[in-house]
Backbone of each chain as nested JSON, in Angstrom:
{
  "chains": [
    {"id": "A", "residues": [
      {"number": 1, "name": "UNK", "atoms": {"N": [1.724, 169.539, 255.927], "CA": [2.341, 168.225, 255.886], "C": [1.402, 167.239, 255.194]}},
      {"number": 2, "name": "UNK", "atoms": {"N": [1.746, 166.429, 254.661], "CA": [1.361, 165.309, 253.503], "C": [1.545, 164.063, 254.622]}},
      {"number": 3, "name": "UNK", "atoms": {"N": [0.199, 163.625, 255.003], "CA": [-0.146, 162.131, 256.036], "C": [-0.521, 160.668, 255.063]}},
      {"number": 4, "name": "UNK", "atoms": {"N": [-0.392, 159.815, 255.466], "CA": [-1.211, 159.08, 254.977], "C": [-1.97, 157.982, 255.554]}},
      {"number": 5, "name": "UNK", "atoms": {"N": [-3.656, 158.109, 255.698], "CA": [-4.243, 157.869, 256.289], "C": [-4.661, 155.93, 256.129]}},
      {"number": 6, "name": "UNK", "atoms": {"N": [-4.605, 155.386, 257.118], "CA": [-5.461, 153.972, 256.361], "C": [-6.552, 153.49, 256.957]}},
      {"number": 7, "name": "UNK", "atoms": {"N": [-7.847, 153.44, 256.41], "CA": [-8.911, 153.338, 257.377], "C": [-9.48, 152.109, 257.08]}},
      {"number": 8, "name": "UNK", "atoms": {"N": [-9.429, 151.242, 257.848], "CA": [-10.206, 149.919, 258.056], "C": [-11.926, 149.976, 258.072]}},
      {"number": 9, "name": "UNK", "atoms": {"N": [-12.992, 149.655, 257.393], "CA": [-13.878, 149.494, 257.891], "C": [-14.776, 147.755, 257.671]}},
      {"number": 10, "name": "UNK", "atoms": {"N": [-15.171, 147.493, 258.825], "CA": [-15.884, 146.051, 258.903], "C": [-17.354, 146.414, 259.3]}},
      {"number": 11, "name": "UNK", "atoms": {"N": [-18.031, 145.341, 258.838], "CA": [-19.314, 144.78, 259.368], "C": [-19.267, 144.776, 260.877]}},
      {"number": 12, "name": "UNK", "atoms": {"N": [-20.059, 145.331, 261.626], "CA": [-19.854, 145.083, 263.044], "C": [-20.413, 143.671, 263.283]}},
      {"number": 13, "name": "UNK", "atoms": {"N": [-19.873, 143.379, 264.823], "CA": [-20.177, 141.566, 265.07], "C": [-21.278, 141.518, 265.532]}},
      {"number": 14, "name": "UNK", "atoms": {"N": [-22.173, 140.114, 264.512], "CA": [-23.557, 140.358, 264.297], "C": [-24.405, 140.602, 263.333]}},
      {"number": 15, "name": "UNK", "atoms": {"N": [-23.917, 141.694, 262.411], "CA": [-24.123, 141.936, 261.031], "C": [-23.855, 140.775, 259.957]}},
      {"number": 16, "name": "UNK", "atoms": {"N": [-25.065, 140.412, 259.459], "CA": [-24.745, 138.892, 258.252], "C": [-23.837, 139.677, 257.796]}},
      {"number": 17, "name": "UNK", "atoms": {"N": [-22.782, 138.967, 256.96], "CA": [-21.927, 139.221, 256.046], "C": [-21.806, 137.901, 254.905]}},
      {"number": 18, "name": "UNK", "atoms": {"N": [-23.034, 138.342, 254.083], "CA": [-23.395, 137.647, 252.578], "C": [-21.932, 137.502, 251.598]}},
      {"number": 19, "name": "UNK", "atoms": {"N": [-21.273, 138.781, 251.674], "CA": [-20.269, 138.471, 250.96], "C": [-19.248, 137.073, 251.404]}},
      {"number": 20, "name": "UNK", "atoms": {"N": [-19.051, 137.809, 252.307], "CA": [-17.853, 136.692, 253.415], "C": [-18.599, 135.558, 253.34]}},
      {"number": 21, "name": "UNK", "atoms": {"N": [-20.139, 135.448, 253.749], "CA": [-20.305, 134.195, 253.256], "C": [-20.512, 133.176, 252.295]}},
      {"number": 22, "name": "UNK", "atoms": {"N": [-20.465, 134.042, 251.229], "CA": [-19.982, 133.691, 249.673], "C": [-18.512, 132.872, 249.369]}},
      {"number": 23, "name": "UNK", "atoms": {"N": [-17.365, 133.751, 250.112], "CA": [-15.8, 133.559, 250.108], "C": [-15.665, 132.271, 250.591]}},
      {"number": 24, "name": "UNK", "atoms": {"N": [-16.513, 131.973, 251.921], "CA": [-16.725, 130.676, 252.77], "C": [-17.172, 129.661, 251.841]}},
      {"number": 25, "name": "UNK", "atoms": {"N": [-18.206, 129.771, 251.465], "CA": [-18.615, 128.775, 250.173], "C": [-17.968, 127.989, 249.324]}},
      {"number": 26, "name": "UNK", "atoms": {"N": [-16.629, 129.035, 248.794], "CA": [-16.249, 128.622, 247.956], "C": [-15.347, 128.546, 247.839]}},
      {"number": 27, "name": "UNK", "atoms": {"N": [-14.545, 128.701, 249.261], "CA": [-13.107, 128.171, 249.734], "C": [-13.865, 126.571, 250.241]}},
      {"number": 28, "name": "UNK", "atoms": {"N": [-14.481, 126.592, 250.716], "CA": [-15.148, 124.827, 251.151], "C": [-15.177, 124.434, 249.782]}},
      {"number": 29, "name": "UNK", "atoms": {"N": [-15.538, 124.748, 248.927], "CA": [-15.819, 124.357, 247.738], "C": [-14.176, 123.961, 246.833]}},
      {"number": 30, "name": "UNK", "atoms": {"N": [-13.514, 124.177, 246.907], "CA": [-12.139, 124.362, 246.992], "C": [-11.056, 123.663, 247.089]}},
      {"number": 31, "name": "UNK", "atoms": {"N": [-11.911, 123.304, 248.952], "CA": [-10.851, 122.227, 249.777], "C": [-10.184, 122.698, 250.902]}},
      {"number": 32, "name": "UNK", "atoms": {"N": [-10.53, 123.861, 250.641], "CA": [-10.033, 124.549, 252.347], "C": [-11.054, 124.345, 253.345]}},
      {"number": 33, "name": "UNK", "atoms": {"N": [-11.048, 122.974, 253.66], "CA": [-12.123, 122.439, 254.659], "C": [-11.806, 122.98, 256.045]}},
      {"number": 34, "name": "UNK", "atoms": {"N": [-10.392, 123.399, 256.208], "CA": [-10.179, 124.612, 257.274], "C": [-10.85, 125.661, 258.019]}},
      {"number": 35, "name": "UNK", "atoms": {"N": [-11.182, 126.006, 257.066], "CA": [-12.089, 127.747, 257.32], "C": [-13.388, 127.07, 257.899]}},
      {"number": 36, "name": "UNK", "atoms": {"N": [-13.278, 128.263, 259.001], "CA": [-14.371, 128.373, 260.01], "C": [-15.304, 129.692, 259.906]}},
      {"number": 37, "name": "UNK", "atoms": {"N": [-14.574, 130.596, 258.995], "CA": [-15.644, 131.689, 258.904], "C": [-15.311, 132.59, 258.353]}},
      {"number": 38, "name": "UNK", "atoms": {"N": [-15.454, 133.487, 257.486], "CA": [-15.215, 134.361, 256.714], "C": [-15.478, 136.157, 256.683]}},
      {"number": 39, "name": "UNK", "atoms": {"N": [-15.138, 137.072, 257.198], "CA": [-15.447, 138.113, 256.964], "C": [-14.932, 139.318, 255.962]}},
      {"number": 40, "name": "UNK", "atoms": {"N": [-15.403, 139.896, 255.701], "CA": [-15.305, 141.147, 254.632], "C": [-15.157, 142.263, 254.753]}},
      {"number": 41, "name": "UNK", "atoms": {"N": [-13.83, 143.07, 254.789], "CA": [-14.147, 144.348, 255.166], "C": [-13.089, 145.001, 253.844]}},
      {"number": 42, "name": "UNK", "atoms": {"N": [-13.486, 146.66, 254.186], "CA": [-12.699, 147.216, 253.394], "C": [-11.736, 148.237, 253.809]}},
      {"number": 43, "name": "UNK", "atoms": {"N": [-10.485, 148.871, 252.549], "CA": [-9.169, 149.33, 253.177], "C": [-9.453, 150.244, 251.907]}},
      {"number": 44, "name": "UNK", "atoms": {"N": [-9.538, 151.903, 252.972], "CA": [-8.951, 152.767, 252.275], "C": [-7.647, 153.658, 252.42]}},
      {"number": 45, "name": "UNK", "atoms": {"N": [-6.786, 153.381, 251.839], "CA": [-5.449, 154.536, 251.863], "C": [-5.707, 155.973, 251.226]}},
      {"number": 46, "name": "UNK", "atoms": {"N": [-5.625, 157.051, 251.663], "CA": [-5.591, 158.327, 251.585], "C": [-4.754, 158.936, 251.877]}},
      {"number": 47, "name": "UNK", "atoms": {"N": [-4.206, 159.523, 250.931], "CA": [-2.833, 160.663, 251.077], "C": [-3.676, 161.926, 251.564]}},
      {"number": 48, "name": "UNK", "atoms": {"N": [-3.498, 162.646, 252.49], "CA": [-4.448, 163.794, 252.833], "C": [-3.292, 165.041, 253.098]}},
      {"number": 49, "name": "UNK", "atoms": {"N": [-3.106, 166.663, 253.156], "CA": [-2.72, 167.228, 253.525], "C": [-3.611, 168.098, 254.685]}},
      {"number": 50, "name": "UNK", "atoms": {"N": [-2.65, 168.139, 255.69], "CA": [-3.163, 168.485, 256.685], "C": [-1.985, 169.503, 257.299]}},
      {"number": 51, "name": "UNK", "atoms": {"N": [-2.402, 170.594, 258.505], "CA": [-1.486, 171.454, 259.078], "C": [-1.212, 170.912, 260.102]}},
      {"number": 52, "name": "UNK", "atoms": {"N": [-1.41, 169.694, 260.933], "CA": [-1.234, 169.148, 262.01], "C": [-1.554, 167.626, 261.611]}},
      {"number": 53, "name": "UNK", "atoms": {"N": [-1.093, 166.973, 262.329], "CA": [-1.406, 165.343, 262.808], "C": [-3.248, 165.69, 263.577]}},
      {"number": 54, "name": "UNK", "atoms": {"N": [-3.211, 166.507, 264.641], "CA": [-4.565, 166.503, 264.996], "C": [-5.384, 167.084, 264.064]}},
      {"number": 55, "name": "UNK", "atoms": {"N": [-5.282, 168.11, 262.839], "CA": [-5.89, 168.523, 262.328], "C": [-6.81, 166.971, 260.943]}},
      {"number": 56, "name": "UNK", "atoms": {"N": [-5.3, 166.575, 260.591], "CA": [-5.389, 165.497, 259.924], "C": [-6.241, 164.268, 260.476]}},
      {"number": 57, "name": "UNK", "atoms": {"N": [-6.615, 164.035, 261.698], "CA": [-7.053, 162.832, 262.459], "C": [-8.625, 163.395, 262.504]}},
      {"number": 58, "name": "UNK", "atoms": {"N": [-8.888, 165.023, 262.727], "CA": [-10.498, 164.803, 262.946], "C": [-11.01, 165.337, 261.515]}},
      {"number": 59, "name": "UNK", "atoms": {"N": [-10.188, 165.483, 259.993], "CA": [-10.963, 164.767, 259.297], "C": [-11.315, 163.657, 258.48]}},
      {"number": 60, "name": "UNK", "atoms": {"N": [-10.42, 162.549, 259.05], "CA": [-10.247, 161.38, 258.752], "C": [-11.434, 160.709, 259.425]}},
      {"number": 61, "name": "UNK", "atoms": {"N": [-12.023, 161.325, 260.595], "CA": [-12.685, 160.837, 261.696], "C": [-14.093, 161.461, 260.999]}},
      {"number": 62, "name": "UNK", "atoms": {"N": [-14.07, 163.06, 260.457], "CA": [-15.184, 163.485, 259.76], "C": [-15.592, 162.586, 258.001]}},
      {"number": 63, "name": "UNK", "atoms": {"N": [-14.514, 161.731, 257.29], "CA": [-14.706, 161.145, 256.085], "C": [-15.616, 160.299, 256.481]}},
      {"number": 64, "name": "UNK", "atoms": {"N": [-15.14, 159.712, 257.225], "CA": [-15.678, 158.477, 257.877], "C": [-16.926, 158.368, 258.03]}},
      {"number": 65, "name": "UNK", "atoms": {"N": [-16.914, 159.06, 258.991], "CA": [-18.401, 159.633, 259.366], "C": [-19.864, 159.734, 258.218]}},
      {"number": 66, "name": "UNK", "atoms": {"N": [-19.563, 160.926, 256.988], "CA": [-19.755, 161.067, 256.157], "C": [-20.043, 160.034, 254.775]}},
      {"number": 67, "name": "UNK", "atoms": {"N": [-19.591, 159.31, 254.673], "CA": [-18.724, 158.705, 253.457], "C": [-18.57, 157.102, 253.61]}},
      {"number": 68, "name": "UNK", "atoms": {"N": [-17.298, 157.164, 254.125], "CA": [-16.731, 155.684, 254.359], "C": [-17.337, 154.348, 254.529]}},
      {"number": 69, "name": "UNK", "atoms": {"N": [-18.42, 154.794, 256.061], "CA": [-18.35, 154.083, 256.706], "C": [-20.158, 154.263, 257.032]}},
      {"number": 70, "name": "UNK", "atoms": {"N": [-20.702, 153.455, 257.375], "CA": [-22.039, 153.809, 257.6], "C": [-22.091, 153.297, 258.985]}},
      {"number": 71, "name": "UNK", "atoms": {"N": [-22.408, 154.113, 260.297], "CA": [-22.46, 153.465, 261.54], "C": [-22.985, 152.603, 262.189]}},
      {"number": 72, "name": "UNK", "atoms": {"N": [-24.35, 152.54, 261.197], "CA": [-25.305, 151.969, 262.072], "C": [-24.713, 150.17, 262.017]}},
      {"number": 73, "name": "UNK", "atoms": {"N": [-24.024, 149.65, 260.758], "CA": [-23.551, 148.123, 260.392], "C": [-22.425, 148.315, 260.781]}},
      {"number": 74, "name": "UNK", "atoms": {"N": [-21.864, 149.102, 260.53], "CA": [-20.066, 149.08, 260.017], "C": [-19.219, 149.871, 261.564]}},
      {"number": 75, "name": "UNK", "atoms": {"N": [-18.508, 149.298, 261.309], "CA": [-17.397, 150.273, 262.505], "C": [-15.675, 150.092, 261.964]}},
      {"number": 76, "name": "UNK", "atoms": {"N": [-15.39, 151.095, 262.33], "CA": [-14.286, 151.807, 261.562], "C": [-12.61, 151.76, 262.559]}},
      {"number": 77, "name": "UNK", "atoms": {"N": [-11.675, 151.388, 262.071], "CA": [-10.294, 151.984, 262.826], "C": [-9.641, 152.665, 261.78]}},
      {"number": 78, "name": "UNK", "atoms": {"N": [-8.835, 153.212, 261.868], "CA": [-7.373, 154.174, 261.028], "C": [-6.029, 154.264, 262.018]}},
      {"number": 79, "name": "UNK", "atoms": {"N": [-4.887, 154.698, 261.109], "CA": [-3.979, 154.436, 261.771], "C": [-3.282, 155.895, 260.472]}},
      {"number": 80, "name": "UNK", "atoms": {"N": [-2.886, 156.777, 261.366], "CA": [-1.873, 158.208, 260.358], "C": [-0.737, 157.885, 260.53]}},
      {"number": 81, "name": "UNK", "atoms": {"N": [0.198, 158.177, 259.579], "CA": [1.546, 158.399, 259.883], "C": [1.95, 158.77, 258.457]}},
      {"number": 82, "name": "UNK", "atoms": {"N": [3.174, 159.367, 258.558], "CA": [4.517, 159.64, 257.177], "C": [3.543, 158.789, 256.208]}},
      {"number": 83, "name": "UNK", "atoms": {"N": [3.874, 159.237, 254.897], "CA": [3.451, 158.522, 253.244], "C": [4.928, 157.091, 253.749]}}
    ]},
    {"id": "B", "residues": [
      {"number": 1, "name": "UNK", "atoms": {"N": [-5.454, 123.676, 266.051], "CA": [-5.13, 124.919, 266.46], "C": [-6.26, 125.775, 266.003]}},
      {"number": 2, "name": "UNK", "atoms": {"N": [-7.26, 126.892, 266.159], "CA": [-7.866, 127.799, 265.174], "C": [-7.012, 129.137, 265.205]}},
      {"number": 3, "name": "UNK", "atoms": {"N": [-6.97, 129.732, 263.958], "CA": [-5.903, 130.954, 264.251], "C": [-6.57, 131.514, 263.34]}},
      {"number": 4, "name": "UNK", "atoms": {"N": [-6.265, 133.096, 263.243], "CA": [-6.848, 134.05, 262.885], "C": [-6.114, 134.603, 262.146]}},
      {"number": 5, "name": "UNK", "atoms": {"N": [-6.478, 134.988, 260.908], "CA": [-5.95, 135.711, 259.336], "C": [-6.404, 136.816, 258.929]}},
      {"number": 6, "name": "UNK", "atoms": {"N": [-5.744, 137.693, 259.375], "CA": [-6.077, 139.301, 258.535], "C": [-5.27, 139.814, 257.191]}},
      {"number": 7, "name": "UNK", "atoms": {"N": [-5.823, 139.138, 256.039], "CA": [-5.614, 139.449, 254.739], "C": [-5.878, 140.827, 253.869]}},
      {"number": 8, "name": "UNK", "atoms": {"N": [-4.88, 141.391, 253.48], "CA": [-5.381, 142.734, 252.604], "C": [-4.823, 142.596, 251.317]}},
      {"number": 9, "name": "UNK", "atoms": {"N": [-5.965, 142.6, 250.585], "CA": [-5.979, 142.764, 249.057], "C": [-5.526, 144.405, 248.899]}},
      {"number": 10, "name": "UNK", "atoms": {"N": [-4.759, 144.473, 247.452], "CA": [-4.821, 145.961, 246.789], "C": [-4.306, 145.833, 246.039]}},
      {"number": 11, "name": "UNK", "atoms": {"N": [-4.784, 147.098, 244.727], "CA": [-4.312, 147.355, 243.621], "C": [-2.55, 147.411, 243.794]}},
      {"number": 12, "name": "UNK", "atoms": {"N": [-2.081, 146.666, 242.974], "CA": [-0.597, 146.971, 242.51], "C": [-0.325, 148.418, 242.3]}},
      {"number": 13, "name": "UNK", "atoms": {"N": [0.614, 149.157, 242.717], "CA": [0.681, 150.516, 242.085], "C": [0.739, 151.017, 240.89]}},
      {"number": 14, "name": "UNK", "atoms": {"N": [0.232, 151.681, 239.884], "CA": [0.6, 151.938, 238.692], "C": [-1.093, 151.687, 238.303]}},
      {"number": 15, "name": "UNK", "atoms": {"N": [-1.796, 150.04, 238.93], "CA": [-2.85, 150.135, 238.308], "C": [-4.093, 151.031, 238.587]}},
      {"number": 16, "name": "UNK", "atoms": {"N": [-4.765, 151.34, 237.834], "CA": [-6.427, 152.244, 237.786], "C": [-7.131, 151.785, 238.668]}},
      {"number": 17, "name": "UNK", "atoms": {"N": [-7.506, 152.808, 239.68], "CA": [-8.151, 152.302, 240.819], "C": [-9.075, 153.38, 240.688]}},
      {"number": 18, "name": "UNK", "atoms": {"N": [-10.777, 152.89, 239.621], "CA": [-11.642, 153.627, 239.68], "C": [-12.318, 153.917, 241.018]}},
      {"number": 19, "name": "UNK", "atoms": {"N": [-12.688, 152.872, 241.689], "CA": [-13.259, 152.866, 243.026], "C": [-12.836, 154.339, 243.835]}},
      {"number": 20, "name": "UNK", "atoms": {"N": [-11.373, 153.842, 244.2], "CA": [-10.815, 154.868, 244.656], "C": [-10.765, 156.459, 244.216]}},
      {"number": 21, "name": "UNK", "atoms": {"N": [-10.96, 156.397, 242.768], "CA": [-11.122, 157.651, 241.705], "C": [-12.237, 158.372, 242.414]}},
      {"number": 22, "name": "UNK", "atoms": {"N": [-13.298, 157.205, 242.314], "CA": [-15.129, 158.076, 242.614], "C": [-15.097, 158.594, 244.048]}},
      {"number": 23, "name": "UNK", "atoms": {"N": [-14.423, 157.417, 244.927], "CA": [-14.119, 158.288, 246.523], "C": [-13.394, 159.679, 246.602]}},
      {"number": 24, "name": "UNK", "atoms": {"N": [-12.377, 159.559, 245.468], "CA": [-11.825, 160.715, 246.021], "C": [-12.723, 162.11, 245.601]}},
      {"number": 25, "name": "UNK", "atoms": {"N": [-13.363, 162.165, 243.878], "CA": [-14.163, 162.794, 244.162], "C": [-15.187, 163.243, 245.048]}},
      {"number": 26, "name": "UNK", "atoms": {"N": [-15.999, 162.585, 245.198], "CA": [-17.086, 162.159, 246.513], "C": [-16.359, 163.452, 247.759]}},
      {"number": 27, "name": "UNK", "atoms": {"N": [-15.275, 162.935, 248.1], "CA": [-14.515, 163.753, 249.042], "C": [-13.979, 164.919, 249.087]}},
      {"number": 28, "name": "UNK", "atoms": {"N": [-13.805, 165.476, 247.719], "CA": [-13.58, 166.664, 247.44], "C": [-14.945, 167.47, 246.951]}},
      {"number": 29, "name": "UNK", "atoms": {"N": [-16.067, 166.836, 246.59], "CA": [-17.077, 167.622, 246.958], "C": [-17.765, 167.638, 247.937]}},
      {"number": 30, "name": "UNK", "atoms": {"N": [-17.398, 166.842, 249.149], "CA": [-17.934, 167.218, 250.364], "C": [-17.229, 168.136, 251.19]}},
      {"number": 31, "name": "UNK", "atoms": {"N": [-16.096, 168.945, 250.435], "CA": [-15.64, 169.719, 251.043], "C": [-13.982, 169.399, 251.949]}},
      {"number": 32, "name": "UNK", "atoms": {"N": [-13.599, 168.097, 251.143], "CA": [-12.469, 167.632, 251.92], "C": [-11.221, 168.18, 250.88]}},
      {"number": 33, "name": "UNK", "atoms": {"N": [-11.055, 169.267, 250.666], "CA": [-9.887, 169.263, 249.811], "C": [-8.491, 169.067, 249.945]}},
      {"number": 34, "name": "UNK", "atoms": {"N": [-7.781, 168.563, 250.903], "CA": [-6.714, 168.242, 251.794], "C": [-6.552, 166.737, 251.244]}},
      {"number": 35, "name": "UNK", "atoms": {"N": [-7.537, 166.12, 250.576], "CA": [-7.596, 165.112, 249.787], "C": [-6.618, 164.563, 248.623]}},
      {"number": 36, "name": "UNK", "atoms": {"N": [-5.481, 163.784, 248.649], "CA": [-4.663, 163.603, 247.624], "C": [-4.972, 162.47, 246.885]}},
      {"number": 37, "name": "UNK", "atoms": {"N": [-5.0, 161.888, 247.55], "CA": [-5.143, 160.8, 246.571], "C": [-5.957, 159.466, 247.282]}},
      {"number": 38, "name": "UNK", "atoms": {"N": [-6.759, 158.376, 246.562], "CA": [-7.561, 157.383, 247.575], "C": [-7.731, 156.271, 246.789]}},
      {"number": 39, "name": "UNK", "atoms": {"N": [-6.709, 155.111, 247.319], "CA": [-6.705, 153.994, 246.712], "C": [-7.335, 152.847, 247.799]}},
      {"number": 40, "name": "UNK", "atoms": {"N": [-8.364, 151.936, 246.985], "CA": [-9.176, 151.159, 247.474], "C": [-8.718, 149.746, 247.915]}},
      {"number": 41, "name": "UNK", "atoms": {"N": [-9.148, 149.116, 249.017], "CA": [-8.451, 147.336, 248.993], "C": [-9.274, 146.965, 249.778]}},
      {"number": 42, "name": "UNK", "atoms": {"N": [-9.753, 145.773, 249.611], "CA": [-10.458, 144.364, 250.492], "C": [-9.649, 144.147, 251.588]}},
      {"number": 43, "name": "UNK", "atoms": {"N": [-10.049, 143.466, 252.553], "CA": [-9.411, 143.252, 254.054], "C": [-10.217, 141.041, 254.446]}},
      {"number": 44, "name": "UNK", "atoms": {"N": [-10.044, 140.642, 254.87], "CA": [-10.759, 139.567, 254.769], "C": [-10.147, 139.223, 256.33]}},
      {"number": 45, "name": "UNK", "atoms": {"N": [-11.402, 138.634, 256.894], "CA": [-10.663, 137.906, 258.076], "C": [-11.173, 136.776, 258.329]}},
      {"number": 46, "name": "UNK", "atoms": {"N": [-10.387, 135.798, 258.454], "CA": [-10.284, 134.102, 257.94], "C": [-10.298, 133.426, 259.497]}},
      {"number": 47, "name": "UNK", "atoms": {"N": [-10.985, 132.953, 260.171], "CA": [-10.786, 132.195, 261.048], "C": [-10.762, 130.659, 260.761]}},
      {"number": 48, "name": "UNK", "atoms": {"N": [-9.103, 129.981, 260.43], "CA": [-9.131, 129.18, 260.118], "C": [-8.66, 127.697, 261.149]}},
      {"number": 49, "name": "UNK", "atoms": {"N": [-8.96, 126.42, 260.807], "CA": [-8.314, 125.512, 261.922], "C": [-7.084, 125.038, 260.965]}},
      {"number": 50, "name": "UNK", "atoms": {"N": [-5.617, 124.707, 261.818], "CA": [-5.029, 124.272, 260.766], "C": [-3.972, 123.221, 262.113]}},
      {"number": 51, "name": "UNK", "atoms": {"N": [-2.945, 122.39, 261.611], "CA": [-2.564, 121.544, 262.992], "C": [-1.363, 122.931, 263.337]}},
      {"number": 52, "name": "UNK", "atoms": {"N": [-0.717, 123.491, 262.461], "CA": [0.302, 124.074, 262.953], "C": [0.657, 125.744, 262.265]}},
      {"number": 53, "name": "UNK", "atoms": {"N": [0.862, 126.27, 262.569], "CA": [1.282, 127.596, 261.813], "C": [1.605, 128.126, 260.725]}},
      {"number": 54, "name": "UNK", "atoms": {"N": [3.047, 126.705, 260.418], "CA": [3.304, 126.743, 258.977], "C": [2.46, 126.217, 257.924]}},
      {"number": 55, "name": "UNK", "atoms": {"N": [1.376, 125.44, 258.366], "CA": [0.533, 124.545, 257.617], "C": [-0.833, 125.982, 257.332]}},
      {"number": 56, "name": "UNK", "atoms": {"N": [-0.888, 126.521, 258.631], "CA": [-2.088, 127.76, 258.501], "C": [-1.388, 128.925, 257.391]}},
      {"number": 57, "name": "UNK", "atoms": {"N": [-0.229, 129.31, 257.058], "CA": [0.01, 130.172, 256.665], "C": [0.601, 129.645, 255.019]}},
      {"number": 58, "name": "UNK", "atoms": {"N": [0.37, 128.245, 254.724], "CA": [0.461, 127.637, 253.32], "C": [-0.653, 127.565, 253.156]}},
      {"number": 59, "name": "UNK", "atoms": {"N": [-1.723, 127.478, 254.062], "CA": [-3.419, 127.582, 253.292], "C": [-3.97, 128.97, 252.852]}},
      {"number": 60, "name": "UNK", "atoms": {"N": [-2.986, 129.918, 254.049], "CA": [-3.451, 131.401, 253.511], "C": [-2.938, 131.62, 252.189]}},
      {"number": 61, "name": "UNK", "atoms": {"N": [-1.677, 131.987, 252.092], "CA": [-0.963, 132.139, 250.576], "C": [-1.574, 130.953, 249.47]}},
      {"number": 62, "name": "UNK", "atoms": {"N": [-1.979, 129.612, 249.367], "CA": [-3.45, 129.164, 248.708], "C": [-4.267, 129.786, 248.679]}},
      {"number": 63, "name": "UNK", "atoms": {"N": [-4.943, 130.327, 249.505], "CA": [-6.404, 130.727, 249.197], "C": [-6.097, 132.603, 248.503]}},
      {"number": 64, "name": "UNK", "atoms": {"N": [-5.184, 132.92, 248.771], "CA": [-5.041, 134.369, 248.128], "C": [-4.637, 134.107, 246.95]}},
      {"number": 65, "name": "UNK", "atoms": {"N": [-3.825, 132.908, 246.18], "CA": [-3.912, 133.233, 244.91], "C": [-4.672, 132.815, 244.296]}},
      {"number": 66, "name": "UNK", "atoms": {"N": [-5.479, 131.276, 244.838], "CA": [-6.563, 130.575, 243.975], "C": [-7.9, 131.734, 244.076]}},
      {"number": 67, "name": "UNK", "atoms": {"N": [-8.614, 132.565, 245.186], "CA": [-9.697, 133.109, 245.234], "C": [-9.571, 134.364, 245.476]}},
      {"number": 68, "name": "UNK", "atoms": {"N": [-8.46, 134.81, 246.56], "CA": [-8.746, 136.062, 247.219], "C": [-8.203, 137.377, 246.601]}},
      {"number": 69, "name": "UNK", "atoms": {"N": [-7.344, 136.588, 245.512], "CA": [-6.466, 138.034, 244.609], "C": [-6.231, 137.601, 243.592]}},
      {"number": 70, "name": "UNK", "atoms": {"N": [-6.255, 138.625, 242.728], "CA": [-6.096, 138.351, 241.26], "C": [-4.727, 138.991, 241.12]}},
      {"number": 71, "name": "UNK", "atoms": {"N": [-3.505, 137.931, 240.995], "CA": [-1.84, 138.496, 241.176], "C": [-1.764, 139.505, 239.944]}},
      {"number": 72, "name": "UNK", "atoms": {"N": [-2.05, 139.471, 238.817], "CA": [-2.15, 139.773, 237.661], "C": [-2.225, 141.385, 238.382]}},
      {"number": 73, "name": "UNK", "atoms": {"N": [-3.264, 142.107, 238.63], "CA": [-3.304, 143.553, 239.177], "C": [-2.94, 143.445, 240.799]}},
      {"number": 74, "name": "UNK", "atoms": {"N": [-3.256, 142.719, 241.346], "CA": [-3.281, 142.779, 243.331], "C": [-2.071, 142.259, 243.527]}},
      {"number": 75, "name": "UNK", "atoms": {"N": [-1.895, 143.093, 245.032], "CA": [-0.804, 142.292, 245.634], "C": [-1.574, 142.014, 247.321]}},
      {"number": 76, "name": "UNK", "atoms": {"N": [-1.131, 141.16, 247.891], "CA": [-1.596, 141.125, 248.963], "C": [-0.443, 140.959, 250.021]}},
      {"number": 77, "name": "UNK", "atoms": {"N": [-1.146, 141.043, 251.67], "CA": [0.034, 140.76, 252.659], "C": [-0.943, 140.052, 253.586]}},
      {"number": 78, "name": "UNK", "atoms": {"N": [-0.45, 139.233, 254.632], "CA": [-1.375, 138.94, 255.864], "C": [-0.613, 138.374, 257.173]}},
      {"number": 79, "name": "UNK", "atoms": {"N": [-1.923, 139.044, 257.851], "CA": [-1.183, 138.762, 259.547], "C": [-1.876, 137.319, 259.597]}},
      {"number": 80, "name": "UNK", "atoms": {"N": [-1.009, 136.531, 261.016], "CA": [-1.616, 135.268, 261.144], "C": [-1.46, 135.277, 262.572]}},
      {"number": 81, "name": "UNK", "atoms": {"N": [-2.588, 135.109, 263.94], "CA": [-2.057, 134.787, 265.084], "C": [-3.67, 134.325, 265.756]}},
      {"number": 82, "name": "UNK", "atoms": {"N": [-3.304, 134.505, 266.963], "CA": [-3.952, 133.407, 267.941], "C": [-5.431, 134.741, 267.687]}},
      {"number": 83, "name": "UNK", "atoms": {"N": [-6.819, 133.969, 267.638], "CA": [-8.102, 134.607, 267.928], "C": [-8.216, 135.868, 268.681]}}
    ]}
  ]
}
């Protein structure tokens, strides 16, 4: 079966986030005197084939791990279902 | 009010998503071959003050086309609710 995976990963809370505070900058800069704070994360979509939903989930959980996401800053969610 | 904005940037479909290109390699030489396909997107989370909802969610759709997306290739979507 053909899943498709979407994995969220952020800065954990605590971690500066230089970028986000770049975005902040220059939405103030702007006029969006609104914004109170800015963070940055990233979205990967992956079409994966897998023989199961569980098979599909622990290596979405192994990319991650690997790849994606680096643990020690970052922390990760996903969500599988149908393309 | 302060309310909370979870914005996701991404490539329009059709366009070249190198990022995503080098991940997916990356992933198929670590042995993930179940791997179809891996398209990349920004996530942003906006903690903004605004007096009312509709006023918070005309500053979001502002700030995604003046800074946060380039309409030209991106499309974006976003959630808006309480902290």
């Amino acid at each position: 079966m053909t899943l498709k995976a979407v994995i969220h990963v952020r800065l954990r809370s605590g971690i500066l986030d230089p970028q986000g505070r770049a975005i902040y900058q220059s939405l103030q800069a702007l006029g969006f005197s609104g914004v109170e704070d800015v963070r940055v994360g990233k979205c990967f979509e992956i079409m994966l084939h897998a023989d199961n939903l569980h098979a599909a989930e622990a290596q979405v959980q192994a990319m991650c791990d690997k790849l994606l996401a680096n643990p020690v800053i970052e922390e990760y969610r996903y969500e599988l279902g149908m393309p």
